[in-house]
Each structure stands twice: as C-alpha cells, then as structure tokens.
Backbone as CSV, one residue per row, in Angstrom:
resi,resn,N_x,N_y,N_z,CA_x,CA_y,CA_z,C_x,C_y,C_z
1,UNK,-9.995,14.023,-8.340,-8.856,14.898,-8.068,-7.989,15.027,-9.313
2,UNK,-7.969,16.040,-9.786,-6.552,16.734,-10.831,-5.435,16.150,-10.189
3,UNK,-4.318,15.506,-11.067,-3.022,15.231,-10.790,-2.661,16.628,-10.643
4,UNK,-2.627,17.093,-12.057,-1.891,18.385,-12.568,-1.851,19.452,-11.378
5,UNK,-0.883,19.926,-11.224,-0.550,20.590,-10.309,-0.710,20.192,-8.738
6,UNK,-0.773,18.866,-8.336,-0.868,18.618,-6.972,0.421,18.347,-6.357
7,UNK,-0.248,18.384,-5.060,1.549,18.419,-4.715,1.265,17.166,-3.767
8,UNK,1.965,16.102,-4.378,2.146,14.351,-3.325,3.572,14.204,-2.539
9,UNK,2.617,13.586,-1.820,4.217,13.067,-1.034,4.274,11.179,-1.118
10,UNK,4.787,10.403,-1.431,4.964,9.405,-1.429,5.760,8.381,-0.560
11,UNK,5.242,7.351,0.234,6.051,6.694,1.061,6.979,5.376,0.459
12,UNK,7.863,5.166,0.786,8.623,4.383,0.247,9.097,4.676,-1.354
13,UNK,9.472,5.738,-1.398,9.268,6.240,-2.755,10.875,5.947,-3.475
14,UNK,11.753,5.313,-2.653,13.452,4.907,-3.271,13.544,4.200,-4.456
15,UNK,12.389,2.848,-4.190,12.482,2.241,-5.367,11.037,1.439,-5.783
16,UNK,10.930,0.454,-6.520,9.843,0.234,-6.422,8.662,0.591,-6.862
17,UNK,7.573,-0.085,-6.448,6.632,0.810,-6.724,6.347,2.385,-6.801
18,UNK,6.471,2.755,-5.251,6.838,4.033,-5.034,7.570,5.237,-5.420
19,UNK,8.711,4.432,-6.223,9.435,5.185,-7.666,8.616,5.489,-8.331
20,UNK,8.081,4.023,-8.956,7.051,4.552,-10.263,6.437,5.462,-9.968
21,UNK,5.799,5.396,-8.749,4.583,6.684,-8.426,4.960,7.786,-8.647
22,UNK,6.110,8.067,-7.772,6.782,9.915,-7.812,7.410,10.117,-9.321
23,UNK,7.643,9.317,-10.040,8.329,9.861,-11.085,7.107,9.830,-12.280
24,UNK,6.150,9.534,-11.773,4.944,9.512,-12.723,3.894,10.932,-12.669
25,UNK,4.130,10.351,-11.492,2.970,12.278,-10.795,4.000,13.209,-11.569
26,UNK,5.203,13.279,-11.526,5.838,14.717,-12.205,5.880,14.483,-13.609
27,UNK,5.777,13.213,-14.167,5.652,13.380,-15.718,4.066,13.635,-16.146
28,UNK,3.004,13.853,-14.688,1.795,13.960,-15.455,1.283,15.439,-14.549
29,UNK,2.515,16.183,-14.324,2.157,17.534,-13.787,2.135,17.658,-12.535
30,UNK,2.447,17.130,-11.777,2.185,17.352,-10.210,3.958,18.580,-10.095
31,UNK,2.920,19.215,-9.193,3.728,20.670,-9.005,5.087,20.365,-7.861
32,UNK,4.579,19.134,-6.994,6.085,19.465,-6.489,5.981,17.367,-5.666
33,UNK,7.046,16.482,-5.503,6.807,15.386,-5.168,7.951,15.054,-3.611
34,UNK,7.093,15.030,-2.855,7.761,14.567,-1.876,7.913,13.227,-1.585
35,UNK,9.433,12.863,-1.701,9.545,11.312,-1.891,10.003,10.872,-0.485
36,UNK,9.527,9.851,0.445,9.857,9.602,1.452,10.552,8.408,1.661
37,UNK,11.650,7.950,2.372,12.468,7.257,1.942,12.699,6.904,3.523
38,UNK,13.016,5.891,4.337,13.876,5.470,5.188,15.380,6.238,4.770
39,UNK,15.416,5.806,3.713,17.277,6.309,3.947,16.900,7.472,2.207
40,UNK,16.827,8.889,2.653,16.590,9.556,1.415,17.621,9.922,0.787
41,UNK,18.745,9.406,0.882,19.681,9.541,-0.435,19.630,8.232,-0.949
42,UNK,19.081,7.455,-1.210,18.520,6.789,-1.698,17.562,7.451,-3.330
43,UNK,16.812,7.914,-2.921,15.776,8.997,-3.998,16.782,9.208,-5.293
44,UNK,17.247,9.423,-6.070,18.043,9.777,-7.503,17.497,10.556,-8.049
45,UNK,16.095,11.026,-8.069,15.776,11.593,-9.182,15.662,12.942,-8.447
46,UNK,16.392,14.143,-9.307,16.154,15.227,-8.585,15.087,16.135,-9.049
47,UNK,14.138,15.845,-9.472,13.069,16.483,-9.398,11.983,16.313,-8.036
48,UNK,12.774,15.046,-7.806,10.975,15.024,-6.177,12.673,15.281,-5.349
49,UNK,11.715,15.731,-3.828,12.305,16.205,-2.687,12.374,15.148,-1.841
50,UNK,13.599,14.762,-2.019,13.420,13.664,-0.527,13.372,13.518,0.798
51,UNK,12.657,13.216,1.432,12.374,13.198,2.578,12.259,12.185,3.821
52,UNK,13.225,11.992,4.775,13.493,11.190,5.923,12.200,10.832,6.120
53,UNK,11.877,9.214,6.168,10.845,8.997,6.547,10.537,7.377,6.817
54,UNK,10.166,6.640,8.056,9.853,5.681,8.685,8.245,5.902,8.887
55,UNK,7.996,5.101,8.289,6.435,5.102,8.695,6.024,4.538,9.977
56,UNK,6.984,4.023,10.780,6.753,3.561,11.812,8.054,4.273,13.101
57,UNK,7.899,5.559,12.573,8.127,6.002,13.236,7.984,7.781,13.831
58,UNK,7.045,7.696,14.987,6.226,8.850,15.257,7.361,10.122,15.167
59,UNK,8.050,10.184,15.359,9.188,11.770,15.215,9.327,12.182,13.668
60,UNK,9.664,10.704,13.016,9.547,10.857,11.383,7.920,11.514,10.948
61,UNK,7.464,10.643,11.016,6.048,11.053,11.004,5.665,13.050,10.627
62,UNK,5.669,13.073,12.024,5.663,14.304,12.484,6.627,14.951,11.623
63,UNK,7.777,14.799,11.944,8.386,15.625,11.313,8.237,16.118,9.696
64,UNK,7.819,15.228,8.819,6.776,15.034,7.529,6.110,16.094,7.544
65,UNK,4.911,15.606,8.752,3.831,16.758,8.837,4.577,18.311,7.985
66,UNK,5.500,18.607,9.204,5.747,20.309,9.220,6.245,20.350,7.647
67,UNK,7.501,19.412,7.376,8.030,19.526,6.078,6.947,19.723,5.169
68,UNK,6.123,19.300,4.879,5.417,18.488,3.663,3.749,19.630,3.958
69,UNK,3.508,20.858,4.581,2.294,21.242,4.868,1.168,21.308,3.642
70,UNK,2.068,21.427,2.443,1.308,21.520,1.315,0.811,20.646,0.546
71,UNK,0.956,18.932,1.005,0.461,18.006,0.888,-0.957,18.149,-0.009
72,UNK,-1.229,17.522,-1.156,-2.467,17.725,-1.483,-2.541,16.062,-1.454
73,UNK,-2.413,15.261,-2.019,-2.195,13.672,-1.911,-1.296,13.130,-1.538
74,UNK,-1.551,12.277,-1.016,-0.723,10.994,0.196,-1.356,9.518,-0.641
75,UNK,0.114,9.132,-1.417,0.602,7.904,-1.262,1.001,7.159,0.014
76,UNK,0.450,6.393,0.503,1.041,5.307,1.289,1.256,4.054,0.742
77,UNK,2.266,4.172,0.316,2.950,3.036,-0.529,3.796,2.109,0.551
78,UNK,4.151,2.435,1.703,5.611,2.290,1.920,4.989,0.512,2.561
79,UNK,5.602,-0.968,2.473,5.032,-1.585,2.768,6.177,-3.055,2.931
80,UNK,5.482,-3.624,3.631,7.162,-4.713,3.487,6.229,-6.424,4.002
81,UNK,7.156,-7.239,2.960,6.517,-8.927,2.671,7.795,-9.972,3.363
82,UNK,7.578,-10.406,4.295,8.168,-10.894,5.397,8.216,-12.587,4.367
83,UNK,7.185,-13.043,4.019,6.767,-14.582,3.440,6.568,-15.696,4.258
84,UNK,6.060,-15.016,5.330,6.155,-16.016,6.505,4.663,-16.547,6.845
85,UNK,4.845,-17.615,7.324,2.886,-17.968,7.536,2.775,-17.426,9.476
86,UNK,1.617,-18.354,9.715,1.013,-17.788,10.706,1.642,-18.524,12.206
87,UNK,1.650,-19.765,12.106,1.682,-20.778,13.152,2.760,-21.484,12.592
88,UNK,3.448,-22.167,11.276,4.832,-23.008,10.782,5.945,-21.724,11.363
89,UNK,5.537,-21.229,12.167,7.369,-20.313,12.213,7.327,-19.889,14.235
90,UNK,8.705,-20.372,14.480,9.048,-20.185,15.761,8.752,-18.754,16.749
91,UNK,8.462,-17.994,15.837,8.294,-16.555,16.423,6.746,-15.713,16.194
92,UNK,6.469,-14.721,16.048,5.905,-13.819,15.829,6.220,-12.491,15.357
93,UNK,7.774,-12.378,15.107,8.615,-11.205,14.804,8.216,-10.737,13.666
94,UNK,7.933,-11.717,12.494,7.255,-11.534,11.257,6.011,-10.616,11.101
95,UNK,5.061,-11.498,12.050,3.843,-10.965,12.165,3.623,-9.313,12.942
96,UNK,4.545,-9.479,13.934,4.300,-7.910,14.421,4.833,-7.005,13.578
97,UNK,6.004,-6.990,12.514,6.774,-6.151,11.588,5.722,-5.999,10.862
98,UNK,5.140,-6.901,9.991,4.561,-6.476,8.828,3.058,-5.763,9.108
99,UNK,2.968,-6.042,10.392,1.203,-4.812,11.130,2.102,-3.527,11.408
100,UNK,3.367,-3.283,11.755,4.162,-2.075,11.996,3.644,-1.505,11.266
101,UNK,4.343,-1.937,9.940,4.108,-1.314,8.932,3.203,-1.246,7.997
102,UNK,2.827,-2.199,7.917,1.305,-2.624,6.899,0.236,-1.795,7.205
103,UNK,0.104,-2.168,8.382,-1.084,-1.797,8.973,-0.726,-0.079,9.610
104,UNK,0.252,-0.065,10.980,0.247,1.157,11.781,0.622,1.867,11.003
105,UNK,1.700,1.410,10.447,2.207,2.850,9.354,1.223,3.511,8.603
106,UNK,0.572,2.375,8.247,-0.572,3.481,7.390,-1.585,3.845,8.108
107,UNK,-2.050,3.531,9.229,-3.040,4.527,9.548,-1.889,5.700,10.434
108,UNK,-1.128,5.651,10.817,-0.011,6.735,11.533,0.077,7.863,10.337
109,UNK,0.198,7.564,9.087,-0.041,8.454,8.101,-1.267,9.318,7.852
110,UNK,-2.251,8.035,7.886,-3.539,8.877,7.566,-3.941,9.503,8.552
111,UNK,-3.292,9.648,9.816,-3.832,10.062,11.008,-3.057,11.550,10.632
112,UNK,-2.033,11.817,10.408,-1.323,12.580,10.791,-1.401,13.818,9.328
113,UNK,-1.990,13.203,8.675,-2.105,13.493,6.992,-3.741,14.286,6.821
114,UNK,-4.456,13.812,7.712,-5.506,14.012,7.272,-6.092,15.715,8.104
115,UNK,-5.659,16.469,8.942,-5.725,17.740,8.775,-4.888,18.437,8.004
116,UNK,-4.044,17.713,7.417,-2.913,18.859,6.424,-3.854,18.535,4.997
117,UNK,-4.275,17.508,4.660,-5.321,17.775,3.697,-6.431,18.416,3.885
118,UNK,-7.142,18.336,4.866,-8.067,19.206,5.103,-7.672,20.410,4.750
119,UNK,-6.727,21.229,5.424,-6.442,22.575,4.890,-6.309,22.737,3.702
120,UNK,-5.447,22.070,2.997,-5.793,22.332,1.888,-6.578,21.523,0.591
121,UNK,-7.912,21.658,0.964,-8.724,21.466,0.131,-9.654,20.245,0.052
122,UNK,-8.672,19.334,0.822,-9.734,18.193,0.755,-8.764,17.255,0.545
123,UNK,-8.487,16.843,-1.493,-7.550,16.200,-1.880,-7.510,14.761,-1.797
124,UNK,-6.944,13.949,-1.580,-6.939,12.688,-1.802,-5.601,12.107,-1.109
125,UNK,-6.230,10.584,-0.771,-5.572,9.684,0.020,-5.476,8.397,-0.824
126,UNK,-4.232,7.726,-0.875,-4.388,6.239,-1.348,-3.581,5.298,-0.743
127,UNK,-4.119,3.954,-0.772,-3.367,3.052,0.598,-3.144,2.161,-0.889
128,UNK,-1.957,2.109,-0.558,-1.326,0.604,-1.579,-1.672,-0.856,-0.296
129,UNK,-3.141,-1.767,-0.928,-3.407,-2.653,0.012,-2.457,-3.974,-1.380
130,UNK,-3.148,-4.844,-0.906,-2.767,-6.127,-2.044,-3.842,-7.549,-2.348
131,UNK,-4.015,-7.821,-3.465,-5.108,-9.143,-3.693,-5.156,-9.876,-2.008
132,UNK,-4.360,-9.838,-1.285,-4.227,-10.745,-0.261,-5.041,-10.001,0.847
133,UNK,-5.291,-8.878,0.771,-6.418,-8.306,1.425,-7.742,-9.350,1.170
134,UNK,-8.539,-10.088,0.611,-9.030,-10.803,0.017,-8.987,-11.997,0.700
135,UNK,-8.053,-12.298,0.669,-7.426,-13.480,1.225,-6.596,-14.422,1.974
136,UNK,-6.088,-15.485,2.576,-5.060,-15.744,3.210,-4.126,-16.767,2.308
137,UNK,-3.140,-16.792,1.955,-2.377,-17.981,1.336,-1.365,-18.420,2.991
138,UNK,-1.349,-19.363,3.086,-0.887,-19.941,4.486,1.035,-19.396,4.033
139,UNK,1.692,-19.586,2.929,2.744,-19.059,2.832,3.054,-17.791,3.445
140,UNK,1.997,-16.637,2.952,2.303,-15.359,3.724,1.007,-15.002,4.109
141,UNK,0.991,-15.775,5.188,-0.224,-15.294,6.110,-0.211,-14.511,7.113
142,UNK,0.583,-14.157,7.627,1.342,-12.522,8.258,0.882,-11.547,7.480
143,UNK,1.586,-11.707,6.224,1.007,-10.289,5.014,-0.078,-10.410,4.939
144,UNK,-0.742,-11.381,4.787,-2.507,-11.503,4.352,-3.531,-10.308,5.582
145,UNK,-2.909,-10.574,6.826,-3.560,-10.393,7.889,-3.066,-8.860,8.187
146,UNK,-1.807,-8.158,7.391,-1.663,-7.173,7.819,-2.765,-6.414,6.673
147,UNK,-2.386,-6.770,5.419,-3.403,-6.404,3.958,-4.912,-6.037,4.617
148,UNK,-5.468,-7.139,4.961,-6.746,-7.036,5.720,-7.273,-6.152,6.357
149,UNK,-6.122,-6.230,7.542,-6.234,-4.804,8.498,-6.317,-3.494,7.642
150,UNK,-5.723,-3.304,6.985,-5.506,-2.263,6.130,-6.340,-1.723,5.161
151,UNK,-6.832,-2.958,4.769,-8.253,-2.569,3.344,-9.474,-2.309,5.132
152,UNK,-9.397,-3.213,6.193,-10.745,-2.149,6.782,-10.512,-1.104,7.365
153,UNK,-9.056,-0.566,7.414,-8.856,0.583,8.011,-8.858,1.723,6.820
154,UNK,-8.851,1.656,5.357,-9.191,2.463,4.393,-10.433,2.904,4.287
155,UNK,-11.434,1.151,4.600,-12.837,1.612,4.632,-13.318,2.818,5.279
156,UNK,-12.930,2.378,6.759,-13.170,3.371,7.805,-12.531,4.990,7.397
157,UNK,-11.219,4.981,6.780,-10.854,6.194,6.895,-11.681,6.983,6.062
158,UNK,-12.146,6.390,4.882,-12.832,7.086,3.694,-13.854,7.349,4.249
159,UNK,-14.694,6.732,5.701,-16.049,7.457,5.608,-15.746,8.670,6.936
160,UNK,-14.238,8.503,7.408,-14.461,9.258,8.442,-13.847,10.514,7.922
161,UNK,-13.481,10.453,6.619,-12.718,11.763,5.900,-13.676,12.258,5.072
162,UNK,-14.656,11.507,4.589,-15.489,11.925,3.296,-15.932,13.640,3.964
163,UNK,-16.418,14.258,5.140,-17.097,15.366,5.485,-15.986,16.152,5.007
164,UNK,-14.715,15.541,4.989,-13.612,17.123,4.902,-13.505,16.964,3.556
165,UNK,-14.177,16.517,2.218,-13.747,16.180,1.081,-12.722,15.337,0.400
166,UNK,-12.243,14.498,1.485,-11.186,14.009,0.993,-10.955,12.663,0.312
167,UNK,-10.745,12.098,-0.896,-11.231,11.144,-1.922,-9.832,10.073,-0.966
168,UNK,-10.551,9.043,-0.393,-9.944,7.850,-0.232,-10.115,7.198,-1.300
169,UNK,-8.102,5.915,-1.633,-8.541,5.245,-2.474,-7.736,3.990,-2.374
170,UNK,-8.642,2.566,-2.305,-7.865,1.280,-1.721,-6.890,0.881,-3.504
171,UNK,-5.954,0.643,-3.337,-5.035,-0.240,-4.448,-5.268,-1.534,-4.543
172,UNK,-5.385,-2.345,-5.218,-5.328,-3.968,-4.272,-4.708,-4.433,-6.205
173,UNK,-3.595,-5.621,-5.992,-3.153,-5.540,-6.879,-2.593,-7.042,-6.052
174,UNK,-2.149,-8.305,-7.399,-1.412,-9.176,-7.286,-0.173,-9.046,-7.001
175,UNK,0.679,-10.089,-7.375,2.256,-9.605,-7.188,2.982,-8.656,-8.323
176,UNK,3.341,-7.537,-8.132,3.522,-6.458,-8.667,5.229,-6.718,-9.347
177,UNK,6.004,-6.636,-10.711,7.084,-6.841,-11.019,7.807,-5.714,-10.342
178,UNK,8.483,-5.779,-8.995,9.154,-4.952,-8.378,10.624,-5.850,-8.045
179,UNK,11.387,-5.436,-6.775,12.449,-6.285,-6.017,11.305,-7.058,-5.312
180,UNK,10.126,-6.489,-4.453,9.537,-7.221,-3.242,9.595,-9.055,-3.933
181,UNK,9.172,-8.354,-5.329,8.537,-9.754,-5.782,9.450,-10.735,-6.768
182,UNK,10.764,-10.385,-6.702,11.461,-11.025,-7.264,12.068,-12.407,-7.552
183,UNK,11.743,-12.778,-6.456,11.594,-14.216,-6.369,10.608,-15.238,-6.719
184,UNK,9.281,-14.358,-7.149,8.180,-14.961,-7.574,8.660,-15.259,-8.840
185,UNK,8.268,-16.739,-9.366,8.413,-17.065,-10.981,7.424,-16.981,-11.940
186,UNK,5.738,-16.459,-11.150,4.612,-16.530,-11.450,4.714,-15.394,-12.520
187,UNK,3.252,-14.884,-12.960,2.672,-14.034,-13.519,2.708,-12.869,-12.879
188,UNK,3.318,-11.466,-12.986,3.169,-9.902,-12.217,2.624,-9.147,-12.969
189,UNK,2.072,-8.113,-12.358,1.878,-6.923,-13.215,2.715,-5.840,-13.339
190,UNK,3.222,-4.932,-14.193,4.354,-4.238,-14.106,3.802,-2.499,-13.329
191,UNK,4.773,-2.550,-12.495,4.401,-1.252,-11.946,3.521,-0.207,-12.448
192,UNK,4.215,0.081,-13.339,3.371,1.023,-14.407,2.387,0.948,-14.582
193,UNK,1.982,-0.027,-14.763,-0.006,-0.486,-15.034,-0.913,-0.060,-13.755
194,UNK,-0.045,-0.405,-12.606,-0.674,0.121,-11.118,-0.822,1.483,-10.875
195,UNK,0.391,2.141,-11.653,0.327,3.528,-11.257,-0.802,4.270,-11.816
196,UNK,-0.775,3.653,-13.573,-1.721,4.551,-14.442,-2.792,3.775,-13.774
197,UNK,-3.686,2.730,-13.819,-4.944,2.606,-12.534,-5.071,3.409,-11.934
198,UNK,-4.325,3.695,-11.061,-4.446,4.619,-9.953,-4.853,6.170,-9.831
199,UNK,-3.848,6.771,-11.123,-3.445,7.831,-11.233,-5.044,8.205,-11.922
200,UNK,-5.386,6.897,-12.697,-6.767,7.043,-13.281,-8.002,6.951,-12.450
201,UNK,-7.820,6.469,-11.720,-9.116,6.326,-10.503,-9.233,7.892,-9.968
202,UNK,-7.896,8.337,-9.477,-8.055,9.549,-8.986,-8.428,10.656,-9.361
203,UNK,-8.462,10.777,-10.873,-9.186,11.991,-11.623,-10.293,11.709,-11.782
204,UNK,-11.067,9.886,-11.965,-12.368,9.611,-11.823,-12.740,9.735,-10.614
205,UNK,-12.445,10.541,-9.508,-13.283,10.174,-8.355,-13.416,8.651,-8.101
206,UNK,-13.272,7.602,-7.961,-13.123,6.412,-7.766,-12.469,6.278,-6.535
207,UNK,-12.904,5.092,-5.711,-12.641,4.863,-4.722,-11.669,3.349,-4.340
208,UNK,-11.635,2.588,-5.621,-10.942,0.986,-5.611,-10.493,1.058,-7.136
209,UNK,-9.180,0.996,-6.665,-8.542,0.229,-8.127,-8.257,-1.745,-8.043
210,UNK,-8.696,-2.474,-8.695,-8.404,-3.986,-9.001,-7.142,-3.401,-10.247
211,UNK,-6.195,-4.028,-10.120,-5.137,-3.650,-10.997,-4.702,-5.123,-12.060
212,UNK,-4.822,-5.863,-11.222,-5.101,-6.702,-12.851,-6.639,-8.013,-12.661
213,UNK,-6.381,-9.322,-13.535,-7.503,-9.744,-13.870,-7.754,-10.679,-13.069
214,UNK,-6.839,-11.073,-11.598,-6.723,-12.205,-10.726,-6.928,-11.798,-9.988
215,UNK,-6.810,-10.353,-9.507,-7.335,-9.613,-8.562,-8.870,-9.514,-8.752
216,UNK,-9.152,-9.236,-9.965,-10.469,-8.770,-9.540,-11.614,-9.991,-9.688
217,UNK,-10.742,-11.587,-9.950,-11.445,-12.485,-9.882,-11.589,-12.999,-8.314
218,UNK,-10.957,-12.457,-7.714,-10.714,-12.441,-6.223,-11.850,-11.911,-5.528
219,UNK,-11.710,-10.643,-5.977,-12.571,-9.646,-5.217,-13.794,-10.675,-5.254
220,UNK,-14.129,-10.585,-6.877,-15.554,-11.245,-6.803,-15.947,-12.667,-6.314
221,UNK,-15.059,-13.257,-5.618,-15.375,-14.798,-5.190,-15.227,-14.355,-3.540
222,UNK,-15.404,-13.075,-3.242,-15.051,-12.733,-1.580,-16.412,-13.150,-1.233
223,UNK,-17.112,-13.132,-1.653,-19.052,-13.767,-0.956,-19.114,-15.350,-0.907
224,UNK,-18.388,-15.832,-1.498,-18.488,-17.440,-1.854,-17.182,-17.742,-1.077
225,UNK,-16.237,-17.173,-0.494,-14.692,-17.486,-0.440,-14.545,-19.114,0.032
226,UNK,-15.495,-19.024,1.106,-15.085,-20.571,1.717,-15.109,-21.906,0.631
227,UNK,-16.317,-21.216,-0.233,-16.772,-22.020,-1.433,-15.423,-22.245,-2.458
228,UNK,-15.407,-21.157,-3.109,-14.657,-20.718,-4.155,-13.622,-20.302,-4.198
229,UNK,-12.483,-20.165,-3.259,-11.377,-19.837,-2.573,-10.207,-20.974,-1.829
230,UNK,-11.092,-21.215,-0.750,-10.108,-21.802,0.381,-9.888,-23.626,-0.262
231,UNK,-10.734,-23.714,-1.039,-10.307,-25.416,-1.265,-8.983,-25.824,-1.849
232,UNK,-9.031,-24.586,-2.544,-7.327,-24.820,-3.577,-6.318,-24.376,-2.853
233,UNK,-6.385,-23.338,-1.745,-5.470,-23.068,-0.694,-5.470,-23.756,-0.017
234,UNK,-6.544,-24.499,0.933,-6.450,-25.887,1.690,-5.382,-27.066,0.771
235,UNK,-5.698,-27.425,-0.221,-5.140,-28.335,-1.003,-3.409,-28.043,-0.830
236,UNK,-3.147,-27.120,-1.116,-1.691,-26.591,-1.436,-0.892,-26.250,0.005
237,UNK,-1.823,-25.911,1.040,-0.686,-25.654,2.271,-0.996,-27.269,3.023
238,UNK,-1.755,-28.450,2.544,-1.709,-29.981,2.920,-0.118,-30.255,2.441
239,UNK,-0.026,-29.563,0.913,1.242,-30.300,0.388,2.309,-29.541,1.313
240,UNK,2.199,-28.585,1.715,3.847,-28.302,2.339,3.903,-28.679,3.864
241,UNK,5.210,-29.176,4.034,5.380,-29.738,5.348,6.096,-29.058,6.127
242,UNK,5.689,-28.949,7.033,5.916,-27.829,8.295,7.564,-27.912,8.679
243,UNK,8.043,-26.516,8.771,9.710,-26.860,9.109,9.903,-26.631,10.572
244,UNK,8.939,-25.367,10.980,9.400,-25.046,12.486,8.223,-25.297,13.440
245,UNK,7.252,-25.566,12.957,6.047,-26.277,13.837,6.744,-27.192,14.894
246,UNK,6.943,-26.657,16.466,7.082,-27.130,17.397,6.193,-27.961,17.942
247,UNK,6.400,-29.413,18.479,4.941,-29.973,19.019,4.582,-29.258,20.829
C-alpha cells in the first residue's frame, strides 16, 4: 500500500504512539488523517481531523464509520496497560478493561472498518499488538492475555479480508518510549522507529513488523517457549511475593 495520498484514521491518536503515527502519515503524504481521540480536543495538531472516539464504544464506533467513509487505512493503535497479573490481584476489573480494549476494541474496529475499506479499494489494516503477544510475564499478565487475543484475532482477520484485498498488518514491539511506559527504567524503543517499521512494511506488502531486537528474539523462541522462555519468568515471578493473593 502507497502511504502517499491515503487517507488513515488513527485510534488513540492524542498522544503517544498514535501521535507519532498521524503526524507521520502527513509528513509522508497521506491526503487527509483522522485522529481519534476519547477526548478530541486533545489532538493539537491541526492538520489531522479529530475525531470522538472510544473504541469500546459501539455509537462511537459507528459514528466513525459515517464520519471517516473515505478511510483507506486503519490504525488501531488505541490500547491501554493496566500492570496487573492474573490471580495476585483481588479483582478481575483489570483483566476485563484491558480485553475491552485490547482485544474488543480492536476487532469492533476491524469489524466495522472492513466494508468501508472494501469500498474503497481494498487498502490496509494494522493492529498495534506487543512482544507480550508472545508471551506472559506474571507482572502484566492481563496485558499478555489481551496481546494474545489480539495477534489471533489479526491472524484471522487477514485471512478473512485477504478476498477484498485488504493488506492486514500485526505490530508487535517491546516497551515503546511513550507515557504508557514511563515508569519502565529498562531499554525502549522510540516511537519513531515503530512508525517508520510500519509505515515500511506497508508499502512492502508485509504482513508483521518485529520492531526491535528482543522482540524478534521472542518471536523466534515461540516453538521452544516452555524451553527457552518460561524458566527465567518462572524464576522472577518465585521472587515476588504476593500482596493480594487471598487464601
């Protein structure tokens, strides 16, 4: 898919990743950027169009649809990291938020997205998933499990879109230097690097971007995982001691 002259709409596009995206598509020609925002005065940059938008929520949704008919690519960026594990926490509130959105939001998009691409032309789809698609770290094992859902619901969408032409494309990327990840003291990759990946996959016809070099040591230990994976995560969630684990 040609950037140049397409017309995207982007979810979560206020800040963030999703910034980078919309303000990148118009510095590399995209004809018009619909930025979708929970709260769209939020958006600053007045070149993309902002646009009211909850991904988890069907009126928003819809209402997208009509706004946005000229859609040629769909970012689904819009995505949210709770840091919560699976079983150490008193609730499940975590876990159902981050499938809201992780998961429903994005197929509620691609559901709703994918005859307005059809009409026009075919075009292209991309799901911002994360290395943790891959994997579970017991810290955010909520996110892991929404990621998951999400990289097999890309699978699926790409073969159930491929007849209308339409180029699905999974993201999967470590912790990205955004706000989400601000608290991380580790190693990130800077937005920018994700976008141009991306932006580059999509003129290659490509279907998976690995965005940096931990990711894609990931990917490749997914056949061995139990082997080559879970021992050093076993090791590390032994050391932390449970705060809300009820007996």
């Amino acid at each position: 898919m040609r950037i140049d002259g397409c017309v995207a709409l982007v979810t979560g596009a206020n800040r963030g990743l999703g910034a980078v995206f919309a303000r990148t598509l118009l510095e590399h020609g995209a004809r018009r950027v619909y930025a979708g925002a929970r709260n769209p005065d939020l958006v600053s940059d007045s070149g993309m169009v902002p646009i009211r938008l909850d991904v988890t929520e069907p009126e928003q949704v819809a209402d997208a649809v009509q706004r946005c008919a000229d859609v040629t690519l769909l970012i689904n960026n819009a995505g949210v990291l709770t840091d919560s594990p699976l079983v150490d926490v008193p609730t499940m509130k975590a876990a159902r938020t981050e499938m809201e959105v992780n998961y429903f939001g994005t197929l509620s998009m691609c559901r709703a997205f994918a005859p307005v691409l059809a009409r026009n032309g075919g075009g292209a789809m991309v799901n911002v998933l994360s290395v943790a698609s891959f994997f579970a770290n017991p810290a955010m094992g909520s996110y892991a499990a929404s990621k998951a859902a999400a990289w097999a619901l890309t699978n699926g969408v790409r073969v159930e879109l491929r007849r209308q032409g339409t180029q699905v494309v999974a993201v999967h990327s470590g912790y990205i230097d955004t706000d989400m990840a601000a608290h991380v003291a580790g190693p990130k990759t800077s937005p920018e690097t994700v976008v141009t990946a991306t932006l580059d996959a999509l003129e290659a016809g490509a279907e998976e971007v690995l965005a940096d070099e931990r990711t894609r040591q990931i990917k490749a230990a997914v056949p061995t995982d139990l082997d080559t994976i879970y021992p050093g995560i076993q090791l590390a969630g032994d050391r932390r001691t449970p705060s809300s684990l009820q007996p």
